[in-house]
C-alpha positions in Angstrom: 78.3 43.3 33.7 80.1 45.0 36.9 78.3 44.7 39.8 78.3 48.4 40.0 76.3 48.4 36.6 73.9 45.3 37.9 73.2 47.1 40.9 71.2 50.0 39.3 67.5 50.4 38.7 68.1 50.4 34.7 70.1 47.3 34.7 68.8 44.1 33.0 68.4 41.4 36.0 66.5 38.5 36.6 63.5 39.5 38.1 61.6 37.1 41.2 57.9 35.9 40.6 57.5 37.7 43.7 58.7 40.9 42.2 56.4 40.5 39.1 53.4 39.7 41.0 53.7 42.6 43.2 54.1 44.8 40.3 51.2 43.3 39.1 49.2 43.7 42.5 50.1 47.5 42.2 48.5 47.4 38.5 45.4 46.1 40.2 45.9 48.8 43.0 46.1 51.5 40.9 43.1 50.9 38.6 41.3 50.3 41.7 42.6 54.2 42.5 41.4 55.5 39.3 38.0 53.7 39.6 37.1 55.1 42.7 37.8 58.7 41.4 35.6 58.4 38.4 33.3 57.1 40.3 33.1 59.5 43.4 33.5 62.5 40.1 30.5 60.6 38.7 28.6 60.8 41.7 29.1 64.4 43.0 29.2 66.6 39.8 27.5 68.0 37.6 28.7 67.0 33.8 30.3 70.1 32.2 30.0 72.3 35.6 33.6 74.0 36.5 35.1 73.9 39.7 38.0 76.2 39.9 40.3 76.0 42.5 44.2 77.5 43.9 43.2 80.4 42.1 41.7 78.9 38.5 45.5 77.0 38.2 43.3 74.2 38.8 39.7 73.1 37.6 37.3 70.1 38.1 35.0 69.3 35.5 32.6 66.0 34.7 32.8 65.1 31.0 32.8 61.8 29.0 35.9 61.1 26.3 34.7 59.1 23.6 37.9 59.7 22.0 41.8 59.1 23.0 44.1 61.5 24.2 43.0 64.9 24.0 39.5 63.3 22.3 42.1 62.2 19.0 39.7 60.0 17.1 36.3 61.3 19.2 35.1 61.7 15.2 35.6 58.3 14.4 32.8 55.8 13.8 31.5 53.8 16.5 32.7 50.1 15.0 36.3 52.1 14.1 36.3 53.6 17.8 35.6 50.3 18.9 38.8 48.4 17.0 41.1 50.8 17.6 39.8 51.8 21.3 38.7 48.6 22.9 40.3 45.3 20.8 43.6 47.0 20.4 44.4 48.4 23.7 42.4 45.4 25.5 45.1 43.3 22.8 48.2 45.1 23.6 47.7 45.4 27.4 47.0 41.3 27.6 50.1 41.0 26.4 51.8 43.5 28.6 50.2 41.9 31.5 51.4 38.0 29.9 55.1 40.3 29.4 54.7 41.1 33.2 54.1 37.2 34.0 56.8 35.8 31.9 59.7 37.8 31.7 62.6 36.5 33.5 65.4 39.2 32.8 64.2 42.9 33.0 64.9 46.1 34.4 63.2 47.6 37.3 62.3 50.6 35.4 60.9 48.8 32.6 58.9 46.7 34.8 57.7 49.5 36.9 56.7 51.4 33.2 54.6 48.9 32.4 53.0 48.3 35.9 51.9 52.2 35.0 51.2 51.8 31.3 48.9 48.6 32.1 47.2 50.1 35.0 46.1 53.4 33.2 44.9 51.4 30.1 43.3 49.0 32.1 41.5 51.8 33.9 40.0 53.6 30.5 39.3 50.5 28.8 37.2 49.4 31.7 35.5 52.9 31.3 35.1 52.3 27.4 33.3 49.0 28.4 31.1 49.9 30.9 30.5 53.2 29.8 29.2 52.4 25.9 32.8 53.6 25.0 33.0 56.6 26.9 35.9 57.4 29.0 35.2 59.1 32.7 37.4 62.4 32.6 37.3 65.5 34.8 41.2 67.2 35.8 42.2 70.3 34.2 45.6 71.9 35.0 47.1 75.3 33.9 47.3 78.7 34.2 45.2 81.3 32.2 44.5 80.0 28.5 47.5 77.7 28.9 45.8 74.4 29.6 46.0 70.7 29.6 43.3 68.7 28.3 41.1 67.0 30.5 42.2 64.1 32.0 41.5 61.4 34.6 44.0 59.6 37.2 44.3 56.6 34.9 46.2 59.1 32.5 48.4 60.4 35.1 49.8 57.0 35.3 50.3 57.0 31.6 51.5 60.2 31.0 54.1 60.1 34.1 55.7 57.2 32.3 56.8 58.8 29.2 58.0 62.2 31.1 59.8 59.8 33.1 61.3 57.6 30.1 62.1 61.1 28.2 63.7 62.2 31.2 65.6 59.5 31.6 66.2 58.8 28.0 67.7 62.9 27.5 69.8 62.1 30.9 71.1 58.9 29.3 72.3 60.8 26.0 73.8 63.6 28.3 76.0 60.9 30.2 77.5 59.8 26.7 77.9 62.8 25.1 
């Protein structure tokens, strides 16, 4: 590999324990974050009341998600909710967090990915715990009838991640092409 190539963000390298440990800190940091929004939305509104601000492009509104994104699987049963909403995603984000611990050669990006993955899954499956499987959620961005779902600052992290691995992924193909 030319140094050129080694120097970049996406480049496999060996990463320091002080590197993972701080990305790991940030994790920490970051469901902190998300906590203390849910909980300060918890404590001042009203569940279901609307808030519209910046001229109704943005709205506030209290509910609980007892499914996945965009409620997928709200429908479920409780024990299948449970499996699928609390073992597997408190499974695959141990290992995520042991990935973070013991990989030597990584890149930055997919470090930093998972640093954002981990922390916005750690933040709704501690919601899903506490909360008799109910997820805290209360953003709404759009304009007019043209909407996002509702969402919560542990799915910013998420979602952020994959625009920024499509991105990155459709800039990748471009270079080649």
């Amino acid at each position: 590999m030319d140094p050129q190539t080694e120097s970049t963000t996406s480049a496999v390298r060996r990463i320091s324990a002080k590197e993972r440990w701080l990305a790991i800190s940030v994790a920490f940091d970051l469901v902190l974050l998300d906590q203390a929004t849910k909980w300060f939305a918890r404590a001042n509104l009203v569940p279901g009341e609307l808030h519209s601000y910046l001229g109704g492009c943005f709205w506030i509104r209290l509910v609980r998600n007892h499914g996945a994104f965009l409620s997928l699987g709200a429908t479920l049963s409780e024990p299948v909710r449970q499996v699928l909403l609390v073992v597997l995603v408190g499974l695959f984000l141990a290992g995520a967090l042991v990935w973070m611990v013991r990989a030597r050669r990584v890149s930055r990006s997919s470090l930093w990915a998972t640093t954002a993955i981990v922390a916005g899954g750690a933040g709704n499956l501690w919601d899903r715990i506490m909360d008799r499987g109910g997820v805290t959620d209360f953003l709404n961005v759009g304009i007019g009838n043209l909407r996002t779902g509702i969402f919560n600052v542990a799915d910013m992290y998420i979602t952020g991640v994959v625009i920024w691995l499509l991105a990155a992924s459709f800039l990748t193909g471009k270079k080649k092409a």
